[in-house]
C-alpha positions as CSV (number, residue, x, y, z in Angstrom):
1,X,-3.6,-62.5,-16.0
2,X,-3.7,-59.3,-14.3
3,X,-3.3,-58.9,-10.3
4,X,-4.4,-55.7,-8.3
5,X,-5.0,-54.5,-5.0
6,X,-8.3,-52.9,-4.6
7,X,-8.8,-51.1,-1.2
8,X,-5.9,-53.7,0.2
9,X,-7.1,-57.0,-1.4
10,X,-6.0,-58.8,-3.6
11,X,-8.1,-58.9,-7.1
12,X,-8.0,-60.5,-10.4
13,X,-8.5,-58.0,-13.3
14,X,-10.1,-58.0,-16.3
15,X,-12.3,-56.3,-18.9
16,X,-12.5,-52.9,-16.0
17,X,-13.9,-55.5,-13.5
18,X,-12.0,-57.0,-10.3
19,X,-12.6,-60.3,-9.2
20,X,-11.6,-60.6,-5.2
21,X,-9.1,-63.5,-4.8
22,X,-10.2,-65.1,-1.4
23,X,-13.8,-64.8,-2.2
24,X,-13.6,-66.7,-5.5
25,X,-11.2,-69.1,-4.2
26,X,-13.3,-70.1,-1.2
27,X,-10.4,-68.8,1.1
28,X,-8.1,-70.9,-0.2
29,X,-5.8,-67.8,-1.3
30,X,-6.5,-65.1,1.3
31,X,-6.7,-61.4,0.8
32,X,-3.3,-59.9,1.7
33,X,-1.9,-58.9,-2.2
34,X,1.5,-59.8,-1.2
35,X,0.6,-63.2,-0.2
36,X,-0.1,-64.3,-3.6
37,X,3.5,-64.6,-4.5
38,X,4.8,-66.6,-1.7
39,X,2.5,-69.4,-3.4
40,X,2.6,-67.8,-7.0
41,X,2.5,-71.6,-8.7
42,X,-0.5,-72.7,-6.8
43,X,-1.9,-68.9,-6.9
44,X,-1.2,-69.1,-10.9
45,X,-2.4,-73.0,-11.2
46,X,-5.8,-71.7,-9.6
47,X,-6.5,-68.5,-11.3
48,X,-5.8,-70.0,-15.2
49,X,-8.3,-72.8,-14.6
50,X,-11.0,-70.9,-11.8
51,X,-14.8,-70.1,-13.2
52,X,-14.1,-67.2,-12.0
53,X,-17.5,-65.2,-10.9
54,X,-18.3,-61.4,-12.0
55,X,-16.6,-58.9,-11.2
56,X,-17.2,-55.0,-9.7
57,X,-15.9,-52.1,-11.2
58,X,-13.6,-49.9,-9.5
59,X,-11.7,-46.9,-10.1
60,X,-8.3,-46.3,-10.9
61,X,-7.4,-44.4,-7.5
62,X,-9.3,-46.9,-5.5
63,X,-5.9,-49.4,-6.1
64,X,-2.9,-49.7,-4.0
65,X,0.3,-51.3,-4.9
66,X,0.1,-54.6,-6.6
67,X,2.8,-55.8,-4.4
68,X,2.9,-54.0,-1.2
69,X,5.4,-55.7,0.9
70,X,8.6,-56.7,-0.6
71,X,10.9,-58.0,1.4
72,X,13.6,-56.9,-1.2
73,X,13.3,-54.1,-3.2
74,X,16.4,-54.2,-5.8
75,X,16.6,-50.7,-8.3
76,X,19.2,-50.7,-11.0
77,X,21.0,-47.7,-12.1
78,X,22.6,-46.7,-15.5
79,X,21.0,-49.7,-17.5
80,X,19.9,-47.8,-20.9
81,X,23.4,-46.5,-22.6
82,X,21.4,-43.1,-23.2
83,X,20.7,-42.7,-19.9
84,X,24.4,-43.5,-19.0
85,X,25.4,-40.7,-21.3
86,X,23.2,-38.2,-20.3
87,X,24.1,-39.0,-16.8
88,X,27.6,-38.2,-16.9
89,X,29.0,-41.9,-16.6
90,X,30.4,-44.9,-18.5
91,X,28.3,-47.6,-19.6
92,X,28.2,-50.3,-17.0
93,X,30.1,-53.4,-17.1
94,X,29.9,-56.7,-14.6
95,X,26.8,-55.6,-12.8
96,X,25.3,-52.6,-12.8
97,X,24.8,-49.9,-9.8
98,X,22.7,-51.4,-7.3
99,X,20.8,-49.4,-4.9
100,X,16.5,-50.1,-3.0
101,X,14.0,-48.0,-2.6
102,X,12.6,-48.8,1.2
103,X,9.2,-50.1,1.1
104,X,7.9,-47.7,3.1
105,X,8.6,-45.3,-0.3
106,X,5.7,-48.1,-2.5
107,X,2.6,-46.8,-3.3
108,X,-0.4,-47.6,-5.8
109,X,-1.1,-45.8,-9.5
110,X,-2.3,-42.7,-8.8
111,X,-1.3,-40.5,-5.7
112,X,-0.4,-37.0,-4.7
113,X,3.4,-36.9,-3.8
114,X,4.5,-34.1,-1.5
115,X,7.9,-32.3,-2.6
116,X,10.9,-32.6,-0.3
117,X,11.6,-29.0,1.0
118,X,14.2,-27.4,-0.9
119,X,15.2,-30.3,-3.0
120,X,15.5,-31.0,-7.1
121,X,12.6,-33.7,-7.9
122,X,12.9,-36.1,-10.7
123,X,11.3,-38.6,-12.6
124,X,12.6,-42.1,-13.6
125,X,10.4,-44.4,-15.5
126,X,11.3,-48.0,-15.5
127,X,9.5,-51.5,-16.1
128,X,9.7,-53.5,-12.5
129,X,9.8,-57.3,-12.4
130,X,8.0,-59.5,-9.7
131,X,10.1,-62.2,-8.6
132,X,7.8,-65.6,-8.0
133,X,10.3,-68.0,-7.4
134,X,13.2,-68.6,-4.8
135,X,16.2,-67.8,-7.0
136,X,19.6,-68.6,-6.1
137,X,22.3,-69.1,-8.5
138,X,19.8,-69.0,-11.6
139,X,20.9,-69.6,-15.6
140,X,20.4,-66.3,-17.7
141,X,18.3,-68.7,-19.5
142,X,16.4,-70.3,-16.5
143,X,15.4,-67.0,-15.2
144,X,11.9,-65.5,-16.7
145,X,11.0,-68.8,-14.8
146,X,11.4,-67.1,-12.1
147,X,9.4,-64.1,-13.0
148,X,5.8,-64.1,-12.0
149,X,5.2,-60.9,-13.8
150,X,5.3,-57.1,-15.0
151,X,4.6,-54.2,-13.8
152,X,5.0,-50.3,-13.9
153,X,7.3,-48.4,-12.0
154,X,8.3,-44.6,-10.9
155,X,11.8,-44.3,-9.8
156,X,11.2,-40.5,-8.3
157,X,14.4,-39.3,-7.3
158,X,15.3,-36.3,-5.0
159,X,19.0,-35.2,-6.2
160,X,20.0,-32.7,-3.3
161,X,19.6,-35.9,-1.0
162,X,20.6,-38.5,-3.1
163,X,24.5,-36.6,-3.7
164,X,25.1,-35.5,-0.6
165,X,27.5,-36.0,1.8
166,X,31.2,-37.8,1.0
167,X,29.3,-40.6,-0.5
168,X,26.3,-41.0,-2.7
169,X,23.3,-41.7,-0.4
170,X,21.1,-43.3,-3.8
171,X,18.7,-45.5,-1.6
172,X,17.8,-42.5,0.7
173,X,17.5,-39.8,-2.0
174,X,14.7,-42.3,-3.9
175,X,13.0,-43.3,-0.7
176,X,10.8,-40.3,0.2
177,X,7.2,-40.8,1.4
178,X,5.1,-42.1,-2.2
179,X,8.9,-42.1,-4.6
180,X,8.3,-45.9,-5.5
181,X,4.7,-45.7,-7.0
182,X,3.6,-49.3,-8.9
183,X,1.2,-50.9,-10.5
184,X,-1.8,-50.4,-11.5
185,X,-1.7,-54.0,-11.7
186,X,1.5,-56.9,-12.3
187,X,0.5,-58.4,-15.2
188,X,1.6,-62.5,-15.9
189,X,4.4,-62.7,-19.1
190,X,2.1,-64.9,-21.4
191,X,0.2,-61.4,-21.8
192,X,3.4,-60.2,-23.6
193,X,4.1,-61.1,-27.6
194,X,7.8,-60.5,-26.2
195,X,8.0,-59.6,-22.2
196,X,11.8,-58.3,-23.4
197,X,10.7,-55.5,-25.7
198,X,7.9,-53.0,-24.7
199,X,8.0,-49.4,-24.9
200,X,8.2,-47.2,-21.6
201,X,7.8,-43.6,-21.1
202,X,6.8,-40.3,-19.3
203,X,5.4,-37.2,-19.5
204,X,4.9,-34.2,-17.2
205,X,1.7,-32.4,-17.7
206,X,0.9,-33.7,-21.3
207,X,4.5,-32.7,-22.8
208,X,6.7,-36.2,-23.0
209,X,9.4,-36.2,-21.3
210,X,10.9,-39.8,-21.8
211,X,10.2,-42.7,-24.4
212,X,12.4,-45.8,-25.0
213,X,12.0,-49.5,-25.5
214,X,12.7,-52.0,-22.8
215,X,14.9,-54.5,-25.3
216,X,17.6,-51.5,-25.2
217,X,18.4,-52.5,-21.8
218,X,21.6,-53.2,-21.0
219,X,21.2,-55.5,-18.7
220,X,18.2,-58.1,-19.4
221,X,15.8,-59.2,-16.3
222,X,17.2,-62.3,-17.0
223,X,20.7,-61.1,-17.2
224,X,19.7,-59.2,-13.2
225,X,18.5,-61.9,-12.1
226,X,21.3,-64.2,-13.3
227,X,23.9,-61.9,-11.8
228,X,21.6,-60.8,-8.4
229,X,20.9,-64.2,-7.9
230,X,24.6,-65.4,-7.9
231,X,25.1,-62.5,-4.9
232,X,22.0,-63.1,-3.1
233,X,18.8,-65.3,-2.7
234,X,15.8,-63.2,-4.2
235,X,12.1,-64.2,-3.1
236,X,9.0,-64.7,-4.1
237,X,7.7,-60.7,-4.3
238,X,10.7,-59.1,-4.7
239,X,10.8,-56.3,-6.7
240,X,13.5,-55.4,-9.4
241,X,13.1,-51.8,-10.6
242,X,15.1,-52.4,-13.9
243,X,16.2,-48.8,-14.4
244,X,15.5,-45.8,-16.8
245,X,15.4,-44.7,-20.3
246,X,17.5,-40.9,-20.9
247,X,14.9,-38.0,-20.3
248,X,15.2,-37.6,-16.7
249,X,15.7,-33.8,-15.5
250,X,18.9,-34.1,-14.3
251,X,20.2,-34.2,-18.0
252,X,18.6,-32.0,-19.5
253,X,20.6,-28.4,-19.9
254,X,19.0,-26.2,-18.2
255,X,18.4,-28.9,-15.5
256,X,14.3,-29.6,-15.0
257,X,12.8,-30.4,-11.3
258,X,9.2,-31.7,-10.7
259,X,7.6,-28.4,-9.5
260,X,4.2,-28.1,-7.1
261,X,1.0,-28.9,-9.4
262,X,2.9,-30.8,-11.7
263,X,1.0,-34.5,-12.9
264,X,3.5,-37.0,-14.1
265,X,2.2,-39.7,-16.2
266,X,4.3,-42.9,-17.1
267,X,3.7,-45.6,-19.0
268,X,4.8,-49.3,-20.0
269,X,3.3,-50.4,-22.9
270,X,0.5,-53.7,-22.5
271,X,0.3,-53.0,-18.0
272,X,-0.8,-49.3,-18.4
273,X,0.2,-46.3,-16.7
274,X,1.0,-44.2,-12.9
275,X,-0.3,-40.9,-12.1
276,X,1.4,-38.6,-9.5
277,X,0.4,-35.1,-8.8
278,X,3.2,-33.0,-6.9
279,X,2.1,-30.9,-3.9
């Protein structure tokens, strides 16, 4: 099962078509996207079994973000040893850096992204989980129970901001205007042969620029939500930006920033992919 947001309700995807939610279900689910995951068991109950009706096609730029509202927006740093290394630090151990992105950073799959004056641009590819259950204090192996789903992610990242000052300022450095785009849709985990192992990557104007598999995480989604969940209650629609494979342009030697005209494509293998043009 695949769930958009097409012009700011919620759809049903499928076969290039989108099925609006609160139409099919009689307005028993309503049309707010976010909404869907504060009843995700009912929501899920209804879709599997639903004669669903035809749906309309739509372009990719017509959709926003699949889930436009967190309350909760958890992004995990240094979880791929590569990136780690490329990044100047040790590997993790205990839990790993913790930082958000604030919502008002989300946006849908495809979008124009205006450059921070003055700043060095990059690109962090990572696989976002959905949470659909209240989780507090969850088993490593209760937790893709508590998972309603997949999606795609785009950690941008403005380094000038996010170093500055006597302490790292992470969540403000990642949080311009369009830095957190998702989607193109949050697909369910029985669409995945394994959920723990697909391949991620990114390119910048045709030329790849990251590629890596999501089982060479360090730290699991069930392992994050496992050790999140014993800090903190997460609910239903947070999102958990798992972190990024090495690539980025801050390790590369010479260091590479996103420049004006460049289109950044990224990728999760089985959701599909973002595209952000910088202006």
């Amino acid at each position: 099962m695949r769930i958009g947001n097409l012009a700011g309700r919620a759809v049903l995807v499928g076969g290039g078509l989108a099925v609006d939610v609160e139409r099919a279900s009689g307005g028993r689910f309503g049309s707010d996207p976010q909404a869907v995951y504060a009843e995700w068991e009912a929501f899920r109950a209804w879709a599997e079994g639903a004669d669903l009706p035809g749906g309309t096609a739509f372009e990719a730029s017509e959709l926003g973000a699949p889930v436009p509202a967190p309350r909760q927006v958890f992004a995990i740093g240094l979880n791929y040893r590569d990136h780690a290394a490329e990044s100047g630090f040790d590997v993790p151990e205990g839990l790993p850096p913790v930082f958000t992105k604030f919502a008002t950073s989300i946006t849908g799959p495809v979008t124009e992204v205006a450059l921070p004056p003055g700043g060095n641009t990059d690109w962090e590819v990572e696989l976002v989980a959905v949470v659909g259950r209240h989780a507090r204090n969850v088993a490593e192996t209760d937790a893709w129970g508590h998972i309603a789903g997949l999606t795609v992610g785009q950690d941008i990242s403005e380094r000038v901001s996010q170093m500055a000052g006597p302490a790292p300022q992470f969540s403000l450095g990642k949080s311009f205007p369009g830095f957190a785009p998702t989607g193109p849709w949050v697909v369910t985990l029985d669409e995945f042969g394994d959920p723990a192992d697909l391949e991620l990557g990114s390119a910048i104007n045709g030329e790849e620029v990251q590629k890596g598999r999501t089982r060479e995480l360090i730290f699991s989604i069930p392992l994050l939500v496992a050790r999140l969940s014993a800090v903190l209650p997460l609910l239903p629609g947070d999102l958990i930006f798992t972190g990024t494979p090495a690539g980025v342009g801050l390790g590369r030697t010479p260091q590479r920033w996103l420049a004006k005209g460049d289109e950044l494509v990224s990728h999760v293998e089985g959701i599909g992919e973002l595209r952000q043009r910088f202006v």
